[in-house]
N, C-alpha and C positions, 0 to 999 in steps of 0.2 A: 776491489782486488786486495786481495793480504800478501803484500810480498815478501819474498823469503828472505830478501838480501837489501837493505836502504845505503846506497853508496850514498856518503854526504860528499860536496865539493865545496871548498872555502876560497873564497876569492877577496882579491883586494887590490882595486885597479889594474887587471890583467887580463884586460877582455881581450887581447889576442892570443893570449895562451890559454886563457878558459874555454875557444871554441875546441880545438886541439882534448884538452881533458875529456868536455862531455863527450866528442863524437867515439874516444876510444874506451867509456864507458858503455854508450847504445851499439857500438861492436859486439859487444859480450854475447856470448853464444847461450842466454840463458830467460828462461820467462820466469814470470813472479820478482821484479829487481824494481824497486823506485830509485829514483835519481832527487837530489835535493841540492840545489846550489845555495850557499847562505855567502851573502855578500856583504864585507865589512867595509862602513863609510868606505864604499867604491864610489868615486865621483867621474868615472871616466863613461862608456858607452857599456861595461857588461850588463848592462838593463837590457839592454837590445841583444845580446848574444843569446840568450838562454829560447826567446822565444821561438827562432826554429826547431827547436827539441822537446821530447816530451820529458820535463823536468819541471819538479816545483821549485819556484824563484821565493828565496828570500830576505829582504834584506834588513840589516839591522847595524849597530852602532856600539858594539863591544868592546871592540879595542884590543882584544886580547886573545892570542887562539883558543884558547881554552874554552874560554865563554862564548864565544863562535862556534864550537863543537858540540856545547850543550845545547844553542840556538837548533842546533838541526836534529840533534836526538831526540829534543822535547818532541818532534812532529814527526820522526821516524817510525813507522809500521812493519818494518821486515823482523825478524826473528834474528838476521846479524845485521851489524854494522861494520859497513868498514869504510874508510875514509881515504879522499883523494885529494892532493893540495892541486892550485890551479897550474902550475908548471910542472905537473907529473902525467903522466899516460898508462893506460892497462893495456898491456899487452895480450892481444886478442886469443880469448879460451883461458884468461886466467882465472876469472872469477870462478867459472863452471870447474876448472881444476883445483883452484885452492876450496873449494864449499862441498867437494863430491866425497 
């Protein structure tokens, strides 16, 4: 699949609000989107949240948002990016509106 849109999600110890993020990401009313969770030294259970979703987990030891940012671009295939921190939500039909 080549997707048109790679939402990155950065997380860091917030696996009750990261389930909340991805599921109002896989909401989006859109095909061709990959989902990437990059997960910064999170010691807490977001291991275990990601896998009811079809998203790529990944984790790393940056430190820093910025370099947590580039973690997920390095491995992004959409043609846009855009970005979702773990205590934010997309409000359903936003993606298909802001990209059309």
């Amino acid at each position: 699949m080549n997707p048109l849109i790679s939402v990155i999600i950065l997380t860091h110890n917030r696996s009750s609000m990261l389930r909340q993020a991805i599921e109002s990401v896989v909401a989006q009313i859109i095909d061709k989107m990959e989902i990437i969770v990059v997960a910064d030294n999170s010691s807490d259970d977001t291991s275990q949240v990601y896998i009811s979703y079809p998203v790529c987990y990944i984790k790393t030891s940056k430190g820093k948002p910025s370099a947590t940012q580039n973690v997920g671009i390095s491995i992004a295939k959409g043609k846009y990016i855009c970005f979702l921190d773990d205590d934010d939500i997309f409000l359903t039909g936003w993606i298909k509106e802001a990209y059309n």
